[in-house]
mmCIF file of the C-alpha atoms, coordinates in Angstrom:
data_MODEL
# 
_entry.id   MODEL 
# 
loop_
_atom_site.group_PDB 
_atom_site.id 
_atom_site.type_symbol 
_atom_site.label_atom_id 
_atom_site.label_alt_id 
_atom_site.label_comp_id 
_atom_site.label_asym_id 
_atom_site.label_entity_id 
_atom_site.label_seq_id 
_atom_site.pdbx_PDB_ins_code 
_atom_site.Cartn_x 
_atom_site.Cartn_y 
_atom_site.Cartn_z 
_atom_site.occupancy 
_atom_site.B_iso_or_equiv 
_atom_site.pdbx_formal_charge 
_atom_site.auth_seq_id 
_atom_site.auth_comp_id 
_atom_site.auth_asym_id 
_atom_site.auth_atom_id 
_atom_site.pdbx_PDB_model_num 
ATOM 1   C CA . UNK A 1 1   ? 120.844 97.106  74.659  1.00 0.00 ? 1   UNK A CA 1 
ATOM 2   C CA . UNK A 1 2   ? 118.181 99.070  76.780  1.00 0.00 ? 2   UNK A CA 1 
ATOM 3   C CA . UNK A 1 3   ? 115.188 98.977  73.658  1.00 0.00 ? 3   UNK A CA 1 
ATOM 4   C CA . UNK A 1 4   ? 116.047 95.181  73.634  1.00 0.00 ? 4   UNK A CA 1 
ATOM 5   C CA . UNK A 1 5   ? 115.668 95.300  77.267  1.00 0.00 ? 5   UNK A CA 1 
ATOM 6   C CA . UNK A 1 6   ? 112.330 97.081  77.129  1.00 0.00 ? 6   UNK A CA 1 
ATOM 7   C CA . UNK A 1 7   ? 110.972 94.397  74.745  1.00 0.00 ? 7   UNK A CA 1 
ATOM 8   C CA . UNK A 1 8   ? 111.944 91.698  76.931  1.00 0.00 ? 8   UNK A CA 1 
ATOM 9   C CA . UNK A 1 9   ? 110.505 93.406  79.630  1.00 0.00 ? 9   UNK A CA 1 
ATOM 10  C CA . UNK A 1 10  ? 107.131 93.607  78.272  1.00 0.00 ? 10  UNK A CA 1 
ATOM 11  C CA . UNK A 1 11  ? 106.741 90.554  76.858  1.00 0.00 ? 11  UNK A CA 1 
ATOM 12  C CA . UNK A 1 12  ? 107.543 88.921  80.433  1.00 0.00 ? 12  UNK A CA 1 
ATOM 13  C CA . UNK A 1 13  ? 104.592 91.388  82.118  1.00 0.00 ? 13  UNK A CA 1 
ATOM 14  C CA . UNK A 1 14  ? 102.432 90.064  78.988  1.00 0.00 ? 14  UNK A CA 1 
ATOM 15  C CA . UNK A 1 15  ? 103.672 87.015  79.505  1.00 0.00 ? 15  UNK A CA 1 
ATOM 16  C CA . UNK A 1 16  ? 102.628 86.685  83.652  1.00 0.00 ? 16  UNK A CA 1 
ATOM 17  C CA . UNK A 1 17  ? 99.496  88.522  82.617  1.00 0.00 ? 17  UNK A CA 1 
ATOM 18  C CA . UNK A 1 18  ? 98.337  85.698  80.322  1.00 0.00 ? 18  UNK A CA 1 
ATOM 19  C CA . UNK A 1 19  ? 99.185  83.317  82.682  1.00 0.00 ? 19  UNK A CA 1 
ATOM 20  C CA . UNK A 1 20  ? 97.290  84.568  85.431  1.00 0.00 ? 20  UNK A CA 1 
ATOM 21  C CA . UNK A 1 21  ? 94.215  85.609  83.670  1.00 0.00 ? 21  UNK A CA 1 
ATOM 22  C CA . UNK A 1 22  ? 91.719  83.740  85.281  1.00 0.00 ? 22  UNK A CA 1 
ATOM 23  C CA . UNK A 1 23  ? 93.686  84.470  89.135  1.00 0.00 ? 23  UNK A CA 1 
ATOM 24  C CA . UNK A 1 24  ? 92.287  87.073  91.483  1.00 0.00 ? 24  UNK A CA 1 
ATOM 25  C CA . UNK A 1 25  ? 93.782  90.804  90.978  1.00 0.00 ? 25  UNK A CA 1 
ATOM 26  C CA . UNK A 1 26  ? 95.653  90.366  94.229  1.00 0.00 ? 26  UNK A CA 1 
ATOM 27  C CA . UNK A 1 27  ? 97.694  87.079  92.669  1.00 0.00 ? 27  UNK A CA 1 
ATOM 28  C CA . UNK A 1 28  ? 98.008  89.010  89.699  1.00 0.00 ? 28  UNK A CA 1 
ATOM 29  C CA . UNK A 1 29  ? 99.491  91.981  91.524  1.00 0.00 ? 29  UNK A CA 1 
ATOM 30  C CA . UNK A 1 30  ? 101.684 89.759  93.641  1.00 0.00 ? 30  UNK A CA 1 
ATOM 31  C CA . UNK A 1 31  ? 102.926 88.106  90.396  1.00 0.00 ? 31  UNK A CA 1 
ATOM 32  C CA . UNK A 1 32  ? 104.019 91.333  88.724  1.00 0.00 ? 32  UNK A CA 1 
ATOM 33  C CA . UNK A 1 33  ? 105.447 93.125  91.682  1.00 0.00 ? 33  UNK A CA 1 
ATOM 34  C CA . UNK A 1 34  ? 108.568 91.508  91.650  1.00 0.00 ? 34  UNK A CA 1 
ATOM 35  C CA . UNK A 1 35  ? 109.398 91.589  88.084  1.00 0.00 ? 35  UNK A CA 1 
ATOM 36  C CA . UNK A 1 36  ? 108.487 95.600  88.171  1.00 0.00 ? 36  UNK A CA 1 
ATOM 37  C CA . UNK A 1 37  ? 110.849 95.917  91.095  1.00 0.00 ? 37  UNK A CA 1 
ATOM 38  C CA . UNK A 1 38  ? 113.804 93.684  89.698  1.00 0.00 ? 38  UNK A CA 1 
ATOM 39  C CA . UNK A 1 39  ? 113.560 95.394  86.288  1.00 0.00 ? 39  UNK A CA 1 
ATOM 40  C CA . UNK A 1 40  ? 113.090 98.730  87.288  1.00 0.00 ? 40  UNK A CA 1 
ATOM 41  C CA . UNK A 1 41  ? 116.510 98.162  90.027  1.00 0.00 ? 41  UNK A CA 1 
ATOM 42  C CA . UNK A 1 42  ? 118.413 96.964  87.090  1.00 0.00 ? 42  UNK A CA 1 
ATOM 43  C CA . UNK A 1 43  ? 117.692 99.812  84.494  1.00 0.00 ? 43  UNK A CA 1 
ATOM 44  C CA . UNK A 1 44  ? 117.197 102.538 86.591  1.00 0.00 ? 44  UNK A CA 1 
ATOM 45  C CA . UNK A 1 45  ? 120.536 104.201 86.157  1.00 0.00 ? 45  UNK A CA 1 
ATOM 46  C CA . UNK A 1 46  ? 120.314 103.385 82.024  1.00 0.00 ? 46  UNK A CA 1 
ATOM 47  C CA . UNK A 1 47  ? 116.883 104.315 81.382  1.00 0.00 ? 47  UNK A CA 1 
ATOM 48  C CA . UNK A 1 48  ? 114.964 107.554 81.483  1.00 0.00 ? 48  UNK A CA 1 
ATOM 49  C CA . UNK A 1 49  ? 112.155 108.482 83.225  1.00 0.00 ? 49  UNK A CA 1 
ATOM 50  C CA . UNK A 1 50  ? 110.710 108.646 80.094  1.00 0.00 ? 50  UNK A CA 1 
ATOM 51  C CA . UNK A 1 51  ? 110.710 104.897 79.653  1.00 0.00 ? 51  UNK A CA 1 
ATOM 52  C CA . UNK A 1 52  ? 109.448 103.904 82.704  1.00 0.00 ? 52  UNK A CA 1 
ATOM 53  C CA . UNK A 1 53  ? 106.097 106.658 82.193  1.00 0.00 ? 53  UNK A CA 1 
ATOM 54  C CA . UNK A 1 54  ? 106.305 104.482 78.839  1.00 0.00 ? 54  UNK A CA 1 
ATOM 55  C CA . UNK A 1 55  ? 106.200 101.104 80.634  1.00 0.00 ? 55  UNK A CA 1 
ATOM 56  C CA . UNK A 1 56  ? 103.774 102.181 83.005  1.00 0.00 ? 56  UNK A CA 1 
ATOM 57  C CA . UNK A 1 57  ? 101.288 102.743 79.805  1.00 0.00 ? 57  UNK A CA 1 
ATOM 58  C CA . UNK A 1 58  ? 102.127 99.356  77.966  1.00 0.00 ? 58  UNK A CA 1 
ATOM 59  C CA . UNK A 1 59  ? 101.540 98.003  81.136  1.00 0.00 ? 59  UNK A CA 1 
ATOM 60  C CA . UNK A 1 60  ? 97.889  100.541 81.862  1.00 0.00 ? 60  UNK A CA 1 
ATOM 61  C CA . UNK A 1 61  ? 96.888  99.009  78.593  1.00 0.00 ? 61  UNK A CA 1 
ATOM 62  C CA . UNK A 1 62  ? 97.748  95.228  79.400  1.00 0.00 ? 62  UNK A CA 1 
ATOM 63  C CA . UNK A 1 63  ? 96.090  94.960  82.447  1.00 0.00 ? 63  UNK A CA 1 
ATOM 64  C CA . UNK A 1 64  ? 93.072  96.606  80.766  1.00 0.00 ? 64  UNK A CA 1 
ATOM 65  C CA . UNK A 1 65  ? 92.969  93.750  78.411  1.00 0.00 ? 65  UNK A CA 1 
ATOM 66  C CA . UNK A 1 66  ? 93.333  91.114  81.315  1.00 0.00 ? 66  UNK A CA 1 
ATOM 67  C CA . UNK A 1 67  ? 90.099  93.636  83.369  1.00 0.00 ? 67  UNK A CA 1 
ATOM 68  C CA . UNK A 1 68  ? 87.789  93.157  79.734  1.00 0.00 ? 68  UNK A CA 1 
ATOM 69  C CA . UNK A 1 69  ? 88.920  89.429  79.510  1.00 0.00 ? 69  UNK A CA 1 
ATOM 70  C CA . UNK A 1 70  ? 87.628  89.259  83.419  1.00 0.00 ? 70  UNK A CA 1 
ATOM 71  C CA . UNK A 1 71  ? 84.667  90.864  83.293  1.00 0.00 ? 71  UNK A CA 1 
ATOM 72  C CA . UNK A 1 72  ? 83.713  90.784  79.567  1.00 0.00 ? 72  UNK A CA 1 
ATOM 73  C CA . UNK A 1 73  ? 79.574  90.875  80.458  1.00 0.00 ? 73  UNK A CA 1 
ATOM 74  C CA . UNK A 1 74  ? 80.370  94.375  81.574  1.00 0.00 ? 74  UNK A CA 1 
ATOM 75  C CA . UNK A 1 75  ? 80.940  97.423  80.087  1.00 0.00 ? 75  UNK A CA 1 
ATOM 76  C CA . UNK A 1 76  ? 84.661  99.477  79.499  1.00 0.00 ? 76  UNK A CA 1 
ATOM 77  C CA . UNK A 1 77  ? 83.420  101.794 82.532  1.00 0.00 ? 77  UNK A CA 1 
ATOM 78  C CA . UNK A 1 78  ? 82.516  99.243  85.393  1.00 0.00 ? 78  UNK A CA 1 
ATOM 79  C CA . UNK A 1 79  ? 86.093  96.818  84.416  1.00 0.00 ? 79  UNK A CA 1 
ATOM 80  C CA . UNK A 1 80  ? 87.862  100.575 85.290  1.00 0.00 ? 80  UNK A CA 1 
ATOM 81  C CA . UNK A 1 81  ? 85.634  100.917 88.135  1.00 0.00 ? 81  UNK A CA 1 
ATOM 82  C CA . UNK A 1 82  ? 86.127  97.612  89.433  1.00 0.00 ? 82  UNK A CA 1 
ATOM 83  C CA . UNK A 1 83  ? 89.858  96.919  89.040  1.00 0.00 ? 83  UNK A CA 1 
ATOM 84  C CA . UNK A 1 84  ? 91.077  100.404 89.629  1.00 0.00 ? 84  UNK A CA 1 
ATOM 85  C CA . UNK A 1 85  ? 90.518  103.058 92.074  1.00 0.00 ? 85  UNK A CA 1 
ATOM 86  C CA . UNK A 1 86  ? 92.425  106.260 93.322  1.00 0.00 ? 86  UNK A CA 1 
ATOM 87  C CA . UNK A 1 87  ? 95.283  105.500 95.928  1.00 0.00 ? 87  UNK A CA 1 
ATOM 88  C CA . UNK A 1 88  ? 95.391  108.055 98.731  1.00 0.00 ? 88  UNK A CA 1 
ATOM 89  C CA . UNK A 1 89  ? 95.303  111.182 96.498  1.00 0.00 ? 89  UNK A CA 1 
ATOM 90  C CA . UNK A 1 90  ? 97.887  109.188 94.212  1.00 0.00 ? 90  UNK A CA 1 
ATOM 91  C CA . UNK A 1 91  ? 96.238  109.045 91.405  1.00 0.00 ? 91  UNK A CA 1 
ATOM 92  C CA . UNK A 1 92  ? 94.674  105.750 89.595  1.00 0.00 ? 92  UNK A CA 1 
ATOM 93  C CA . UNK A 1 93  ? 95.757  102.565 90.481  1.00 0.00 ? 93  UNK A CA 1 
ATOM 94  C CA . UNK A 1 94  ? 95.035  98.795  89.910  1.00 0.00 ? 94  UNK A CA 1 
ATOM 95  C CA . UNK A 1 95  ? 94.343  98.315  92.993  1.00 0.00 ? 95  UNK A CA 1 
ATOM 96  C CA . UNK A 1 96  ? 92.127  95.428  94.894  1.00 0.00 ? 96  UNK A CA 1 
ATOM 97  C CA . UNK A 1 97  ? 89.347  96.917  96.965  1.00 0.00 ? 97  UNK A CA 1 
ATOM 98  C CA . UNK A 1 98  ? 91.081  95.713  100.385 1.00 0.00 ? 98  UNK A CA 1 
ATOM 99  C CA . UNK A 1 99  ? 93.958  98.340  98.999  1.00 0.00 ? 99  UNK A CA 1 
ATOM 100 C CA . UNK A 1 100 ? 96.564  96.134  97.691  1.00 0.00 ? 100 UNK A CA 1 
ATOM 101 C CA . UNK A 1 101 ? 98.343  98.235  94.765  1.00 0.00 ? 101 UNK A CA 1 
ATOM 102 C CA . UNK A 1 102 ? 100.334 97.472  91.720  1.00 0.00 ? 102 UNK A CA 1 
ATOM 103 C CA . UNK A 1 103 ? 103.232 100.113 92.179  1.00 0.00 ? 103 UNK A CA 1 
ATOM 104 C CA . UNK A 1 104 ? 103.957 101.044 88.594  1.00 0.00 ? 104 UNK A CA 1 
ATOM 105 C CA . UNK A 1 105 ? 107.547 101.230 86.960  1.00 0.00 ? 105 UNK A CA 1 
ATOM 106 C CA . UNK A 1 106 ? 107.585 105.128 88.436  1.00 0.00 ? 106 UNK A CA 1 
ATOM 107 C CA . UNK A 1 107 ? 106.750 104.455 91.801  1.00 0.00 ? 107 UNK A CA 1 
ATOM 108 C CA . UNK A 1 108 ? 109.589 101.423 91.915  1.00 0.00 ? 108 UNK A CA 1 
ATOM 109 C CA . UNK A 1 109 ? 112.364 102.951 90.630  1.00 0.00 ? 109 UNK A CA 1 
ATOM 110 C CA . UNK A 1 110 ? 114.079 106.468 92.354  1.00 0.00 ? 110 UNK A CA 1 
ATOM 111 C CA . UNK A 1 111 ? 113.529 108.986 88.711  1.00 0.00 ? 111 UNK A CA 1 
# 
């Protein structure tokens, strides 16, 4: 079913997320692009665009959790500073400060 789906889903971005921890953002990103984009192909005709704004704040608050685990000397404002930044009038994004972006479960799929 689609909520199993969803669970599966976000225990594989938690999953990658642990894994690459202690990685640079940009591995990270490259890491969870293609698991975004594969999931997000798959389910977009089944799922609303409801679920994927869902998704997209699981996965806010995940990579949150992997920004404090990286910089845990600082405080919650400089992690959001450093690991996310605003995308060419798009809005926030984790995004490396060369300008790679993690395109969220919106921006993948065609809702």
């Amino acid at each position: 079913s689609a909520k199993e789906a969803i669970k599966r889903h976000v225990r594989v971005l938690k999953h990658t997320i642990r894994l690459y921890r202690n990685a640079p953002q940009e591995k990270l990103i490259e890491m969870l692009t293609p698991k975004i984009r594969e999931w997000c192909n798959y389910y977009d005709s089944v799922v609303s665009s409801r679920v994927f704004a869902k998704m997209d704040n699981i996965l806010f608050h995940q990579l949150l959790r992997w920004g404090y685990y990286r910089a845990s000397m600082q405080g919650k404002k400089q992690t959001v500073n450093k690991y996310w930044g605003v995308d060419k009038g798009k809005g926030w994004k984790f995004i490396t400060p060369d300008g790679k972006v993690l395109r969220n479960h919106k921006e993948s799929c065609s809702h």
